[in-house]
N, C-alpha and C positions, 0 to 999 in steps of 0.2 A: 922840403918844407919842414919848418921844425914844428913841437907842440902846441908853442903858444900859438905860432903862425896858423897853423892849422886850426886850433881852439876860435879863434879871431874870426878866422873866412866861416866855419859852422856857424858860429854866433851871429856874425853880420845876414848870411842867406836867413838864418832861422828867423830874423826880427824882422825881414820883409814881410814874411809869411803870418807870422803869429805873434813876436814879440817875444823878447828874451829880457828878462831879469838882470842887469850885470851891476854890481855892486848894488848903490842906492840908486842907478838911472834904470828907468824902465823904458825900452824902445817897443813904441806901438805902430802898430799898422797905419798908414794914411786911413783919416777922417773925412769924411764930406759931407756936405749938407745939400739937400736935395734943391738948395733955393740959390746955389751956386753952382749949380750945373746948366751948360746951356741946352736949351733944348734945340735937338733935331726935328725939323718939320720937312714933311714930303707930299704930296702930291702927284699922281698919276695924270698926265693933259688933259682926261675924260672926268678927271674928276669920280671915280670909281674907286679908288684907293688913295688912303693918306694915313695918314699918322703924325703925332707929336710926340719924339723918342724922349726920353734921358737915360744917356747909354754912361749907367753907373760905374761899370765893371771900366770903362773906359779913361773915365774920371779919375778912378781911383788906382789908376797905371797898364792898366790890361794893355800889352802891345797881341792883338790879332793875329801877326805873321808870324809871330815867336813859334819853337818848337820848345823854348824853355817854358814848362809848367809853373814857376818860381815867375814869370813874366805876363804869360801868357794868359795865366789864371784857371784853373778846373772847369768853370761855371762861369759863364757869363749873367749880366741884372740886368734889366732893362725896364722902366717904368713909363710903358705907353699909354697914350691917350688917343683912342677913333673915333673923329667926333659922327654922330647923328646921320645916318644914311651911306656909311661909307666901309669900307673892310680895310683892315690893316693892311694884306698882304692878301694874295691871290690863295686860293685853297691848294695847298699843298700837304709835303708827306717826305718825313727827313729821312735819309738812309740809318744812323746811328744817333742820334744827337735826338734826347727827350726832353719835353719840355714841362715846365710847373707853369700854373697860374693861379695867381690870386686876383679878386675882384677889388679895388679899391674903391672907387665910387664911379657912378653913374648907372646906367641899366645898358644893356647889351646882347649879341649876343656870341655864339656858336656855333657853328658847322663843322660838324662832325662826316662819317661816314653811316651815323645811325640818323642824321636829319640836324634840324638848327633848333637851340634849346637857348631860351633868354637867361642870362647871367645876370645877379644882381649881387652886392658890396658882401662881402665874407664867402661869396662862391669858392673854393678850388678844385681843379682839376689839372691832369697829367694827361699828355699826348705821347705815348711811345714812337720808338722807330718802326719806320710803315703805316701809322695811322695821319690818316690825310685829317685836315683842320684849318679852318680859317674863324679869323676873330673879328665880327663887326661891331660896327658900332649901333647903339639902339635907335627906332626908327624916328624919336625925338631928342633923343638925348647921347651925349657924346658917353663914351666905357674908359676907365684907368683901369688897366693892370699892371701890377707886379711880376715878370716874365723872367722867369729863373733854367736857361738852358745848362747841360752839363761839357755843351762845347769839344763834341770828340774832334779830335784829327781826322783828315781822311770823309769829310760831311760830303752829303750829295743829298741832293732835293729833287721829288718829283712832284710835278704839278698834274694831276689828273683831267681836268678842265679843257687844257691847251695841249696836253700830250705832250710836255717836252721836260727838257733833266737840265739843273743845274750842275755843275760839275766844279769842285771847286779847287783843284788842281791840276797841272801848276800852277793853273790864274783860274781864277773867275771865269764861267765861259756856258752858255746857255745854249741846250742842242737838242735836236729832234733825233730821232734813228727809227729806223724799223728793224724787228728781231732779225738776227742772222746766224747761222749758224758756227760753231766757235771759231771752226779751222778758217775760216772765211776770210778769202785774199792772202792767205798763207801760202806758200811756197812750201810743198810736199812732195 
């Protein structure tokens, strides 16, 4: 590959990323607007868990299965909505993968492993790896947050509740175990 060629392919990765200056054109990153994103909605059968996602980071090209970081994105956005008597997600606890929250509007709250503490619009708070959490919604009023994960490779989730592990390689795949010890079914 000669220089320019090379000059070329850095330039084009680098304006994915952050945008590169070249002559008088400036290449910028995809824009979006939150009002053109579709929302994802879920519901649990029991009515126990839902959500109304917009999974920004998705919008704005994130491919999930990429191992390229330039694709894949650092950090995942997500701007959820739980409405009024419901929890986002089951109270869990991520192997690697920490999570940011901002309150946008409504009242809410969270479960912690120090107990459930109501969240209201300018709250933030940070869940590291191994702090279990679940996010409800308030017991009249639906919660929006801002949910900024930093998306490791290699994620696993435990839910304390139900006792069982997400595992997220090579697929998706939800399991119970009991401890055992390592050598265990080894051929020794």
């Amino acid at each position: 590959m000669n220089r320019a060629n090379e000059r070329q392919n850095v330039e084009s990765r680098l304006s994915r990323i952050v945008g590169v200056r070249r002559g008088r054109q400036f290449l910028m990153t995809k824009i979006i607007n939150l009002r053109d994103v579709k929302s994802k909605d879920w519901a649990s059968p029991g009515g126990k868990f839902g959500a109304s996602d917009l999974e920004l980071s998705i919008a704005l090209g994130r491919k999930p299965e990429s191992l390229d970081l330039g694709d894949r994105h650092p950090f995942d956005v997500i701007v959820s909505t739980v409405p009024a008597g419901k929890a986002a997600c089951p109270y869990h606890a991520h192997s690697a993968q920490f999570e940011y929250y901002q309150v946008l509007s409504g009242k809410g709250r969270v479960r912690s492993e120090s107990g459930i503490r109501e969240i209201v619009p300018g709250d933030c708070f940070v869940f590291k790896p191994g702090e279990a959490h679940q996010l409800l919604g308030g017991e009249n009023e639906a919660v929006t947050v801002i949910l900024v994960a930093d998306n490791p490779l290699g994620e696993s989730c435990y839910y304390p509740d139900s006792k069982k592990w997400i595992v997220h390689a090579p697929e998706d795949r939800l399991i119970r175990s009991e401890p055992l010890e390592y050598l265990d079914g080894e051929k020794d």
